[in-house]
N, C-alpha and C positions, 0 to 999 in steps of 0.2 A: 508566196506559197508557204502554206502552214509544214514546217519540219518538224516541229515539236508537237507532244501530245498535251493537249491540258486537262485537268482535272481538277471538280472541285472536293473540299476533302470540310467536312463538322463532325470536328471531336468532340464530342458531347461531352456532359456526365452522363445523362439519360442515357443516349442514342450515340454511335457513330455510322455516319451517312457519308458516301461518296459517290460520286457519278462521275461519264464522260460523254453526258450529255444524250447518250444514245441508252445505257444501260444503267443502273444505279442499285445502291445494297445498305441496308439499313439493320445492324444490331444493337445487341445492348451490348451497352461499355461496359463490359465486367470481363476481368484477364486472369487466369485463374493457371496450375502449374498442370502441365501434360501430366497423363499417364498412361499406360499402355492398357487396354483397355481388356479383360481377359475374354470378353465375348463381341465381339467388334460389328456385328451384324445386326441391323435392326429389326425388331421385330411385324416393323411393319413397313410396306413401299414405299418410296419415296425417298431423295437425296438430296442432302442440301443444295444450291446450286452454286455457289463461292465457299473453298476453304477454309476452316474456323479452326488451323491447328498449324502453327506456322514457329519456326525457328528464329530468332531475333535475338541477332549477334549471339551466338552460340546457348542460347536458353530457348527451349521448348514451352510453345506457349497452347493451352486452348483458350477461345476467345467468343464472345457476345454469348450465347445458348447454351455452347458444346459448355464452354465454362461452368455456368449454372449447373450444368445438368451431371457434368461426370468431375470438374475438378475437386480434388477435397480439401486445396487452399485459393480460396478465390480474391482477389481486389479488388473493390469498388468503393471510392471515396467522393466525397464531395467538397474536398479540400485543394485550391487550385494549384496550390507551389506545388503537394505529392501529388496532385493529377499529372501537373508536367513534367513530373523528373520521375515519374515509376511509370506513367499507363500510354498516354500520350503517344508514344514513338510504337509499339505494338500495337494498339489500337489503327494508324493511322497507316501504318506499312499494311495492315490485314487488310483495311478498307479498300487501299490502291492497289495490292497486286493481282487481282484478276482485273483489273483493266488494261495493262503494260504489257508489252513485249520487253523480254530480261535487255537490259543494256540500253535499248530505247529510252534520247534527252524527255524529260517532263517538266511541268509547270504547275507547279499547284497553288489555286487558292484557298484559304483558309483563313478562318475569323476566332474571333476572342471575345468575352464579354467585355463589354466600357471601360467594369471598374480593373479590369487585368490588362488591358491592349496597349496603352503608353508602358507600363511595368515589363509586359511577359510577351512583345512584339516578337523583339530582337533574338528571343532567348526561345524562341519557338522556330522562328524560320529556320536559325543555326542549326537546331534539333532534327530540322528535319532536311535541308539542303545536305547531300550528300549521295555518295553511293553506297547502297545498302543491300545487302548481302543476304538475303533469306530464301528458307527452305517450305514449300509450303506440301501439308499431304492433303491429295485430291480426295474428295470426297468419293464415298463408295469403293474406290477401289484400292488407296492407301498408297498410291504412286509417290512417290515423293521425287518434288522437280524441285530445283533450287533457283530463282531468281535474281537479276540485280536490279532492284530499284534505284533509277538515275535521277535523281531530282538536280536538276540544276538551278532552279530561280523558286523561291517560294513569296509568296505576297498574302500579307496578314491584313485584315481589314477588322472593322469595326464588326460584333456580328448580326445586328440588324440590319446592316445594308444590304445580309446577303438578301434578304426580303424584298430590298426596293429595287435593286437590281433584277430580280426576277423576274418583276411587274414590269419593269424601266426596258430592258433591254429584249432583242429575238436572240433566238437559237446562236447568230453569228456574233454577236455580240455588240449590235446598231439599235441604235433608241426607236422602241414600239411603240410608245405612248407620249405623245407631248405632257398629258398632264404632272406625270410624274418630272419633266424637266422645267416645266415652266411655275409651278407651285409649293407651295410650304406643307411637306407629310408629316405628319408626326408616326414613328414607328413604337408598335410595342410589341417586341422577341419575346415570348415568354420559355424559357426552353428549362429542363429540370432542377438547378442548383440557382440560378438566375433568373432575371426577367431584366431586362433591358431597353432602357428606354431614350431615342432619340430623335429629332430632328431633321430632317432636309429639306434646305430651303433652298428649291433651282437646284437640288443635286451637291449643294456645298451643307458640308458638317457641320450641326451647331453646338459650340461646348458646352451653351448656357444650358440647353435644352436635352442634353445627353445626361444619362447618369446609369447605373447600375444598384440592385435591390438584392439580398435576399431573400425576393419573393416569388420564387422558382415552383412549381408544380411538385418539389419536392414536401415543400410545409407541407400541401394537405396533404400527399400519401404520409407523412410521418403524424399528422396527426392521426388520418386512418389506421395507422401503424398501431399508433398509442391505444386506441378504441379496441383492437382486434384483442393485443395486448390484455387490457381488462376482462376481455369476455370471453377467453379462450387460454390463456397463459403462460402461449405462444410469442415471440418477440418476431414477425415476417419480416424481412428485409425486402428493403423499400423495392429495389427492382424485381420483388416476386410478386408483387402487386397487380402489374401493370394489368393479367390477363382479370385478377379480379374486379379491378374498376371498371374494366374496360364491359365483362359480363353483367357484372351486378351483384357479385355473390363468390365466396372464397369456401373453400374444402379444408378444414385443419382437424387434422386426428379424425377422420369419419365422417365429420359435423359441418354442417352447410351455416355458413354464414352469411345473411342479408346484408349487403354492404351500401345499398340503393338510396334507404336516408342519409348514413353517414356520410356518403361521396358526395351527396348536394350539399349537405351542410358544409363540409370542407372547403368543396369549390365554391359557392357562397359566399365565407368568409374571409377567403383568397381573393376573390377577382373584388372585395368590397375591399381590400388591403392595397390591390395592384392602383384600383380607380384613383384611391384619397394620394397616392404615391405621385400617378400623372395626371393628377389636376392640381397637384399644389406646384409638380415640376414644370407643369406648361401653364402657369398663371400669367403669365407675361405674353406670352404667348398666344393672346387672343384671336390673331389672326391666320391658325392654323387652319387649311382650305378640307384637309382630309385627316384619318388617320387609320392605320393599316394594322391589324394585329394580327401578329406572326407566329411559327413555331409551335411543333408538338402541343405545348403547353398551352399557345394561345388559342392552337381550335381548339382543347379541349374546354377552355375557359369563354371562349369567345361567347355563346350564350347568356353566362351571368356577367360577363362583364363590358360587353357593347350598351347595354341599359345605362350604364351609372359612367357611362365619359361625355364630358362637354364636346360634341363636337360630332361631323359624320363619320361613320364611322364605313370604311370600305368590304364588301365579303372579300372573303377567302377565296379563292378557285378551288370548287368544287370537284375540280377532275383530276387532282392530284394529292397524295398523300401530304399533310400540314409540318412533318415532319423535313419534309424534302424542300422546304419554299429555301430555306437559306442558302444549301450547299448547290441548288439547281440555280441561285443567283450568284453564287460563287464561281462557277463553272461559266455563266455567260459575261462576267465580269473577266474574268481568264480568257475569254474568247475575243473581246471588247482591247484587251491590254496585248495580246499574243498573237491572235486570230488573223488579224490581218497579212 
């Protein structure tokens, strides 16, 4: 009988994503310092539907949006040591406490890029196993409840797996598909500061065939950065992008800017960076049956860069946000380990 709650938790640089398998919440990782806000009402309908302003260990935090949009000192790095000793723990407590009841045992899984997970395993679970003491205010009506997040076991994984896992396992956390047990995947997580790339052959890890790049979705927003930069003499920070890659076109001082060539060139020269990356690291590797590309980054890349890899290459599932494939394999990988 399941006592415990589990959850899976991807602390991005880009994104942080968490589920419990029934629900799941997806913002930008940007942490940025409270303030009291002098007109608190929005002008238009509509309320967030999870907390974005939460107390963590005695510091008032806004978090993913609310940050962006109202903090006037905000964080956002793509340096992994300060990611996990400044953001990390805020980021990750906002993501899980509208899942939790206060004091209720938890489980959470959570991954790391390749080239950080032997280094930054140990030093992450500690971070986060604990009871932890936060105040969050409800959206729209500024309630403030105080929570205890009980984490008692945390389990760090490689963060591609959380991909094959997704595919690999159901909802309870029992094997869906023989072929992912019985065959050689090649995985490639493309997720913002990283791209990641490994192996599973029968479901065991392969060292030879793992590595970590950085060749994250981030190069081409900064090189788009650099572009916008030139023609406008603006510096946009990377995560204020996202809405304009995403359209096709950015608003700076008045002035509309076509971003539609720039964005293909980018991605372009990215996913021809990611390919020459995983065909020189799976040279040996000829008898790779499939290969899966993962993460934010990878749908967003997967067009230019399915063309230029040796080998077949699997779709994505079409009916779920590309950003969730990790941490929704996180959560059935916690159900697989817990679940029973």
């Amino acid at each position: 009988m399941l006592t415990v709650k589990v959850l899976g938790a991807d602390i991005g640089f880009g994104y942080t994503k968490a589920t419990d398998g029934r629900q799941f919440q997806v913002f930008k990782s940007v942490v940025g310092e409270a303030n009291e806000a002098q007109f608190g009402e929005s002008l238009l309908p509509g309320v967030p539907q999870y907390p974005r302003h939460i107390t963590v260990d005695k510091q008032a935090y806004f978090v993913g949006e609310l940050a962006e949009q109202q903090s006037r000192g905000r964080g956002f790095t793509l340096d992994q040591t300060q990611f996990l000793t400044q953001y990390a723990k805020t980021l990750a407590l906002t993501s899980l406490v509208p899942f939790i009841d206060s004091g209720d045992p938890l489980r959470v899984v959570t991954g790391l890029p390749i080239s950080f997970f032997r280094k930054q395993k140990d030093a992450l679970a500690k971070l986060l196993t604990a009871r932890h003491t936060v105040t969050v205010v409800k959206p729209g009506t500024g309630e403030r409840e105080e929570k205890v997040i009980n984490i008692e076991r945390v389990r760090v994984i490689p963060q591609p797996f959380g991909a094959m896992f997704n595919l690999m396992l159901t909802d309870i956390g029992k094997p869906s598909s023989q072929r992912f047990i019985s065959e050689k995947i090649g995985l490639i997580d493309i997720g913002f500061r990283t791209a990641d790339y490994t192996i599973s052959d029968k479901t065991r890890y392969s060292e030879r065939g793992s590595q970590s790049s950085d060749s994250g979705i981030a190069v081409a927003y900064t090189a788009i950065a650099n572009l916008l930069q030139e023609k406008s003499g603006v510096n946009v920070e990377l995560y204020r992008l996202y809405e304009g890659v995403s359209k096709g076109s950015i608003k700076i001082k008045g002035k509309r800017y076509d971003l539609t060539g720039i964005v293909q060139q980018a991605f372009q020269q990215l996913a021809t960076r990611v390919a020459q990356e995983v065909n020189r690291l799976w040279a040996d590797d000829w008898d790779i049956d499939a290969i899966v590309i993962s993460g934010g980054g990878g749908a967003t890349l997967a067009p230019y860069l399915a063309p230029l890899l040796e080998g077949e290459v699997l779709p994505l599932p079409q009916d779920q946000d590309a950003r969730l494939n990790n941490v929704m394999g996180y959560w059935k990988y916690g159900m697989h380990l817990w679940g029973a």
